[in-house]
MARTORDO-520052 format. One line per 8 residues: number of its first residue (from 1); their letters; for each residue x, y, z of C-alpha. Coordinates in pm, 1 decimal. Layout:
BEGIN
NUM> a> X:Y:Z | ...
This chain:
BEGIN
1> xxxxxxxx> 0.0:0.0:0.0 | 142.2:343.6:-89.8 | 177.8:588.2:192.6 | 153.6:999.1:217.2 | 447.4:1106.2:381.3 | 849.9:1021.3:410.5 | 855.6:903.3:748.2 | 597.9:640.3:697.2
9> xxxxxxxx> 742.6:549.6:343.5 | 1063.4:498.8:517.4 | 898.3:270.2:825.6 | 910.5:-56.8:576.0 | 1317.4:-34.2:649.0 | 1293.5:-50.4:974.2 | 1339.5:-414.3:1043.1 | 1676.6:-368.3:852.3
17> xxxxxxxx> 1816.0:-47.1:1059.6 | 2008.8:-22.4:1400.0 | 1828.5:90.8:1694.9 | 2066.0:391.4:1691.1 | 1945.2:474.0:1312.2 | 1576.3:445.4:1425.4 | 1628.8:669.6:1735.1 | 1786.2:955.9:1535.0
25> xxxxxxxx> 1485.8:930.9:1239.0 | 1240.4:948.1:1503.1 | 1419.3:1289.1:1685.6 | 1464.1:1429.3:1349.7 | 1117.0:1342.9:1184.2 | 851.1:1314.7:1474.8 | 644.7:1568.2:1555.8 | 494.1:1655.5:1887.2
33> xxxxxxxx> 127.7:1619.4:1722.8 | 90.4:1423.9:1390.3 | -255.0:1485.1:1231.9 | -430.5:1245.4:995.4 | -719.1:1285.5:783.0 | -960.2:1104.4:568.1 | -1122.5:1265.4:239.5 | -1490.5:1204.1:172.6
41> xxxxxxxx> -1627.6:1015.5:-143.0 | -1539.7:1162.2:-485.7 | -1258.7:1368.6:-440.4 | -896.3:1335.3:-482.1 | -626.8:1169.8:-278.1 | -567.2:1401.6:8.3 | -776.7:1576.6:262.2 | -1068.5:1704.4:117.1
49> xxxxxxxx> -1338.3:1910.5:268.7 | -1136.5:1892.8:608.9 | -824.9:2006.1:464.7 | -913.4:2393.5:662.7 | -957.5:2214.9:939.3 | -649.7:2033.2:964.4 | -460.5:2373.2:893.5 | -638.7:2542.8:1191.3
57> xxxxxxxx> -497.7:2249.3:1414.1 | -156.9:2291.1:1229.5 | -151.6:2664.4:1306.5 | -255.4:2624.9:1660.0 | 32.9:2384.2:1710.7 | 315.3:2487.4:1518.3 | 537.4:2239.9:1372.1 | 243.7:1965.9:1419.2
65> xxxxxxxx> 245.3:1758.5:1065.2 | -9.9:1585.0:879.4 | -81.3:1246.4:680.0 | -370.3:1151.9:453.7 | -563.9:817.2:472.7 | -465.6:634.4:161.5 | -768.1:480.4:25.8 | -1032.7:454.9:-292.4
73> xxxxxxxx> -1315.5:711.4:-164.9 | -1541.4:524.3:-343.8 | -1903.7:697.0:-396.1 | -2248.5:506.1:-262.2 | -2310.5:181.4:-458.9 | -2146.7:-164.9:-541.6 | -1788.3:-49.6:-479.2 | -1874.7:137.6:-135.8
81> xxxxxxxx> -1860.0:-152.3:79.8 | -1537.2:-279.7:-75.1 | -1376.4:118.4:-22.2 | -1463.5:128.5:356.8 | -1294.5:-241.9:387.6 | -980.1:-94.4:245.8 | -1037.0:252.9:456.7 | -1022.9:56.3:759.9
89> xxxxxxxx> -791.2:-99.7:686.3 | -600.8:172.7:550.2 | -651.1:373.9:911.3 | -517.6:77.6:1124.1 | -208.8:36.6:931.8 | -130.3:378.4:919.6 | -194.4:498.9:1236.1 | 6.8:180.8:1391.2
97> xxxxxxxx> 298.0:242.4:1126.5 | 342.7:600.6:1262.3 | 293.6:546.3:1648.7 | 570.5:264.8:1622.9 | 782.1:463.2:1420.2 | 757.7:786.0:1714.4 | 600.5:685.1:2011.5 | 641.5:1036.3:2150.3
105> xxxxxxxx> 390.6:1184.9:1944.3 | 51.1:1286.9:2040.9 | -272.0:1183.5:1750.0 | -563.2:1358.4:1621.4 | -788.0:1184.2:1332.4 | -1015.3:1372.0:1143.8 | -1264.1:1212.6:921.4 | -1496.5:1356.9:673.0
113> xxxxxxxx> -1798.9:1148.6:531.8 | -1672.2:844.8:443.3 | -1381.8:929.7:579.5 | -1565.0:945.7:928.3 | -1684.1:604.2:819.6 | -1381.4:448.4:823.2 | -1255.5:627.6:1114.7 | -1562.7:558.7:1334.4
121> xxxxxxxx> -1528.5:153.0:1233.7 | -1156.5:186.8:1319.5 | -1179.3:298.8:1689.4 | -1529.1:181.3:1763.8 | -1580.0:-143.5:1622.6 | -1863.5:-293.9:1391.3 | -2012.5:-482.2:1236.8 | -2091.6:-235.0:919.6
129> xxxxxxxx> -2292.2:-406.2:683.3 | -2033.2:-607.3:407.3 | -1803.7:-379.6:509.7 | -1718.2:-511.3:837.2 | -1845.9:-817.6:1007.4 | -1611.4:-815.7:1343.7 | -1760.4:-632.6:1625.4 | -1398.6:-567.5:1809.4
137> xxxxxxxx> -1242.6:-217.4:1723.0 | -897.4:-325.6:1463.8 | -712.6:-45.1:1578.4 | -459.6:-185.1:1864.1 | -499.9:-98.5:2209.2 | -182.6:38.1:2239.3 | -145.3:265.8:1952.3 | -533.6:407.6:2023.8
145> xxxxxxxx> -416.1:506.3:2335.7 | -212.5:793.7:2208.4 | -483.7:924.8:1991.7 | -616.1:1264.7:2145.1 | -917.2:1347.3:1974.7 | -1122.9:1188.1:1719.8 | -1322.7:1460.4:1489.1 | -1609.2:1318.7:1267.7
153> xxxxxxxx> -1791.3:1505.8:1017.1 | -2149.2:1441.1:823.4 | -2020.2:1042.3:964.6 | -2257.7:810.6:766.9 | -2280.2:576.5:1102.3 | -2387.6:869.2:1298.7 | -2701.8:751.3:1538.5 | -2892.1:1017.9:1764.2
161> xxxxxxxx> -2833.0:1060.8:2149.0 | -2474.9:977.8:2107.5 | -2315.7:1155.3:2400.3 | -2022.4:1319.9:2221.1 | -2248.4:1424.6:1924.2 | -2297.1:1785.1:1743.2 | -2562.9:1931.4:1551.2 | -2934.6:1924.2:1492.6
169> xxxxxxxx> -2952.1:1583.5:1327.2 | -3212.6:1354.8:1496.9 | -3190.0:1063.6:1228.2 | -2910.2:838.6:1147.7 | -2702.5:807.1:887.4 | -2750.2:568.1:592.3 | -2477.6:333.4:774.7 | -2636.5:393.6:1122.5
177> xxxxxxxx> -2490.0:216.2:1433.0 | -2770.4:56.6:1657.7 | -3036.7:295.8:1867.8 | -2869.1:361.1:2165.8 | -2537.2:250.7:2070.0 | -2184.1:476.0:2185.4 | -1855.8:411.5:2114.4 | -1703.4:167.0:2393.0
185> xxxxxxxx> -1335.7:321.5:2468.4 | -1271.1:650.5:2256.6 | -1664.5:829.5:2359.3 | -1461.7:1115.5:2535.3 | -1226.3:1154.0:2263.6 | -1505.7:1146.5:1975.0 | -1689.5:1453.1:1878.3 | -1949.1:1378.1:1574.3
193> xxxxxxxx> -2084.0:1670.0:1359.7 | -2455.9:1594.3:1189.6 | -2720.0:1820.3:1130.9 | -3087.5:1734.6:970.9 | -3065.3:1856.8:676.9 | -2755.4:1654.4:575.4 | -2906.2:1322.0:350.7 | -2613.0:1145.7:461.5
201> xxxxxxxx> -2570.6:1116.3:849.9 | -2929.6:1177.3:890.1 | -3239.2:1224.1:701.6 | -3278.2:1515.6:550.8 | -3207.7:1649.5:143.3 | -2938.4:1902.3:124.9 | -2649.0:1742.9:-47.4 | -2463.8:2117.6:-8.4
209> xxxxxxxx> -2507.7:2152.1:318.7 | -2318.6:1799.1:381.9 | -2042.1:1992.6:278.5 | -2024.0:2284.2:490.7 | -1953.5:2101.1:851.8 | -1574.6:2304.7:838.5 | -1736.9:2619.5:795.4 | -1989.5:2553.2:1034.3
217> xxxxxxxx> -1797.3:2379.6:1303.5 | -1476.3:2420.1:1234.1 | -1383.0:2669.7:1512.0 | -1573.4:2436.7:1777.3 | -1409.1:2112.1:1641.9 | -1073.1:2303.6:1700.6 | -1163.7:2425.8:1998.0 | -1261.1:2107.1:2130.2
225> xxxxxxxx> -874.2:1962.0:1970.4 | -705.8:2186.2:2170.6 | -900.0:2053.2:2509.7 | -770.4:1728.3:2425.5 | -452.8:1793.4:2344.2 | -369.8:2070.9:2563.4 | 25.9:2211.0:2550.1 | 283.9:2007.7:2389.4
């Protein structure tokens, strides 16, 4: 699988470098918050809609860096399933990769549709239609640990009363998690943006405003980063 950024690119070498080698890449190439994000359906590899979010983190803590999920973004219909497998996937390996590679480093994931999707099956568990059958979060236990905050957006598996929910939304999302359900482990770390009139976390018919969440909640979502991660 190919990989956004240097220092993970370079983490497949590890097995044949001396500790001292690994110790020195990590001082020279970790930051004190690493940021990763997942794109919604449809658009190119890279960030997305979130990408203005994941600046105002970046400018908030200078020097943080940042690392796109690497996966299809497939749109609603036969392939979707298939794309969140590989998303998942895509999250676990990453995320371990670089929390091996600099276990100093502080986490924040930021999903946006889909990319929520994939995030949300990641640290929470399924099962997700034939997407996911296990009901076990994949992410290790270990490497979720140093994740900080977890920032969904317009999150197809969004389900109302959620406790670390945002927005007006008071439907689910065509992917919705059981009535009632909340993520076991990473609830305080989660916040999930929805409101009603999005068609894709809940049930409404504005396909526009599904893309807006940044500009609508962008300055709370950041605010409620910076509780998590306080001062590095």
């Amino acid at each position: 699988m190919r990989l956004s950024t240097p220092l993970i690119c370079a983490s497949g070498a590890l097995a044949a470098t001396s500790g001292s080698d690994v110790e020195a890449r990590q001082s020279e190439s970790c930051a004190k918050l690493h940021i990763f994000g997942a794109r919604e359906w449809l658009v190119p590899q890279g960030f997305g809609h979130e990408s203005v979010l994941i600046e105002k983190i970046q400018e908030a803590y200078p020097g943080a860096t940042s690392e796109a999920i690497v996966y299809p973004a497939s749109p609603r219909g036969d392939a979707y399933p298939s794309s969140v497998t590989a998303g998942i996937q895509a999250v676990v390996d990453q995320v371990t990769t670089y929390a091996t590679q600099c276990p100093d480093s502080s986490i924040v994931m930021v999903g946006y549709s889909e990319g929520s999707q994939i995030m949300d099956d990641a640290f929470c568990g399924g099962p997700d239609g034939n997407s996911m059958a296990e009901t076990s979060a994949p992410i290790p236990t270990a490497v979720g640990e140093r994740v900080k905050a977890l920032v969904f957006m317009g999150d197809p598996r969004n389900i109302p009363g959620a406790p670390y929910n945002i927005g007006s939304s008071t439907g689910g999302g065509f992917a919705q998690r059981p009535v009632g359900y909340v993520c076991p482990v990473y609830a305080d770390r989660i916040r999930s943006y929805c409101d009603a009139e999005d068609p894709y976390c809940s049930n409404g018919n504005n396909v526009r405003h599904h893309e807006q969440y940044v500009m609508i909640y962008g300055e709370h979502a950041l605010a409620f980063v910076r509780e998590k991660v306080g001062s590095l």
